[in-house]
C-alpha positions as a Markdown table, in Angstrom:
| # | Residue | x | y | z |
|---|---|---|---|---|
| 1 | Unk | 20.2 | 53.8 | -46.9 |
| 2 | Unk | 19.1 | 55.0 | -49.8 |
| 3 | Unk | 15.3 | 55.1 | -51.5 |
| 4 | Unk | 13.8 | 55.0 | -54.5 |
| 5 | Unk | 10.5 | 56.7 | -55.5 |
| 6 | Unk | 8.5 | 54.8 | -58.6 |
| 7 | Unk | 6.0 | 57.2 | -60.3 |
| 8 | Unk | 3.6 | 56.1 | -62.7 |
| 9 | Unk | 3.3 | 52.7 | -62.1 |
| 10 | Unk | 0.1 | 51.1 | -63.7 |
| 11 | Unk | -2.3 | 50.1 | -61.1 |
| 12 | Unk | -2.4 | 46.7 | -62.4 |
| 13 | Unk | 1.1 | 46.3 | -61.8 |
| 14 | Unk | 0.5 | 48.0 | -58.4 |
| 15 | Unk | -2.0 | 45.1 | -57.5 |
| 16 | Unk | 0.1 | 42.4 | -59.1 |
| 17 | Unk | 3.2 | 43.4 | -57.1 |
| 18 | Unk | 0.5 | 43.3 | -53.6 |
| 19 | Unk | -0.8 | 39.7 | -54.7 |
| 20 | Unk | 2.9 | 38.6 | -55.4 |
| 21 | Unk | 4.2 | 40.2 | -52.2 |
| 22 | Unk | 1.5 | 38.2 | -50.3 |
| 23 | Unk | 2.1 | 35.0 | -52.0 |
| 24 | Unk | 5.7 | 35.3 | -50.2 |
| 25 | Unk | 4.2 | 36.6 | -47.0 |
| 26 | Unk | 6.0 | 39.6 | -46.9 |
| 27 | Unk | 5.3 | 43.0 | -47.4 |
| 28 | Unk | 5.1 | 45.2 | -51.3 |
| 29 | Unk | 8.2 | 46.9 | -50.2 |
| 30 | Unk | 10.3 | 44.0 | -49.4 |
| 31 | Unk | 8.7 | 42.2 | -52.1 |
| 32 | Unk | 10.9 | 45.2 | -54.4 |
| 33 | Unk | 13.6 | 45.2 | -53.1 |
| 34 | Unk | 13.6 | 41.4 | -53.8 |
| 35 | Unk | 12.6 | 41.7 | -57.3 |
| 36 | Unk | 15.5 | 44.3 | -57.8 |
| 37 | Unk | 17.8 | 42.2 | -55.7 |
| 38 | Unk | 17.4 | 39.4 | -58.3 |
| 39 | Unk | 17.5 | 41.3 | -61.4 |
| 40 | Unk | 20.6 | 43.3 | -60.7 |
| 41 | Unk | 22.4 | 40.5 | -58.9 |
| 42 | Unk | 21.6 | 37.1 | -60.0 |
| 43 | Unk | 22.7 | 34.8 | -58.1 |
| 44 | Unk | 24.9 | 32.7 | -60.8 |
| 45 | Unk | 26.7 | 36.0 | -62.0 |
| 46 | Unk | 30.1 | 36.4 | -61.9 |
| 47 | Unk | 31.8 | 37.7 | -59.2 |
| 48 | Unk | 35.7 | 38.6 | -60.1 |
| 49 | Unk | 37.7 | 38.1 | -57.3 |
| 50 | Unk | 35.9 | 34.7 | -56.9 |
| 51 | Unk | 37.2 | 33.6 | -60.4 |
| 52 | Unk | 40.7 | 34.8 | -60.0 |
| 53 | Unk | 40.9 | 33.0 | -56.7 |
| 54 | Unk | 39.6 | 29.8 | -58.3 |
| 55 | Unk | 41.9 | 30.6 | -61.0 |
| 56 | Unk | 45.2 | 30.9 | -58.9 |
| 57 | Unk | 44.2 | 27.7 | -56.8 |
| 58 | Unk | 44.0 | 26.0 | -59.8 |
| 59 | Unk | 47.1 | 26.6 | -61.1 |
| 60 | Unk | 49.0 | 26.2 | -57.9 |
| 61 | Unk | 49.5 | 30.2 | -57.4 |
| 62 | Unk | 51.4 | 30.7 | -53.9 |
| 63 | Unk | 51.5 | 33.5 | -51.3 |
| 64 | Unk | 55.5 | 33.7 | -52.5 |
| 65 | Unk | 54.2 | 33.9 | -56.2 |
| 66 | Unk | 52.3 | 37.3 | -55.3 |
| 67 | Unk | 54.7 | 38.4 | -53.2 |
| 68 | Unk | 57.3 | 38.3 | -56.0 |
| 69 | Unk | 54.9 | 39.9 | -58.6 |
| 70 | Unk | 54.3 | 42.5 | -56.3 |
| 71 | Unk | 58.1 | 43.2 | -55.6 |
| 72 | Unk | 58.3 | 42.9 | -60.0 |
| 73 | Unk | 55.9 | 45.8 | -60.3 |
| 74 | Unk | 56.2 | 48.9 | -61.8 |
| 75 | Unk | 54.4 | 50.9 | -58.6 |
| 76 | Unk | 55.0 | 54.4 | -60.5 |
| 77 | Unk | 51.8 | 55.9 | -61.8 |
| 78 | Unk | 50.7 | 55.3 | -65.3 |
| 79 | Unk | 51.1 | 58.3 | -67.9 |
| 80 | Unk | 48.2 | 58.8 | -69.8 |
| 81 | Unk | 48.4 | 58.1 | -73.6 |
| 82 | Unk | 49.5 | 60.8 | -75.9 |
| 83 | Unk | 47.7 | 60.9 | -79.1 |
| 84 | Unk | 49.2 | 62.8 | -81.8 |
C-alpha cells in the first residue's frame, strides 16, 4: 500500500490534526487518511458507470440492445489523426 511523507507541516496544524483525530477517537494517521478520503472522493461525486447504468434503465436499454451495438461496432483500431 502505498505512503505518503508530509514535510513541513506547521506545528499548529500538527496539533490541530491530534485534537481533531481525538475528537473522532481515532488515531492522527487515520484521522488523514480520512481527511484525504473526503477531499478526493466526496461522497456525492459522480461516479460514471453509475450514471450510464441509471441512464440505460431509464430509457429501457436491454441486454439484446448492447449485444447488437456490440455486433455494430467498428472493433478495428482507431488511426490517429493526420494533421496536415
Amino acid at each position: 500500500m502505498p505512503a505518503i511523507t508530509i514535510r513541513k507541516l506547521s506545528e499548529e496544524t500538527h496539533r490541530a490534526l491530534k485534537a481533531r483525530a481525538a475528537q473522532h477517537n481515532r488515531s492522527a494517521e487515520a484521522e488523514m487518511r480520512a481527511i484525504l478520503e473526503a477531499a478526493v472522493r466526496p461522497e456525492g461525486r459522480l461516479r460514471l458507470g453509475t450514471a450510464l447504468s441509471e441512464i440505460g434503465r431509464r430509457i429501457g436499454l436491454t441486454n439484446a440492445d448492447v449485444e447488437a451495438l456490440e455486433r455494430a461496432r467498428d472493433s478495428r483500431p482507431a488511426q490517429p489523426m493526420r494533421i496536415e
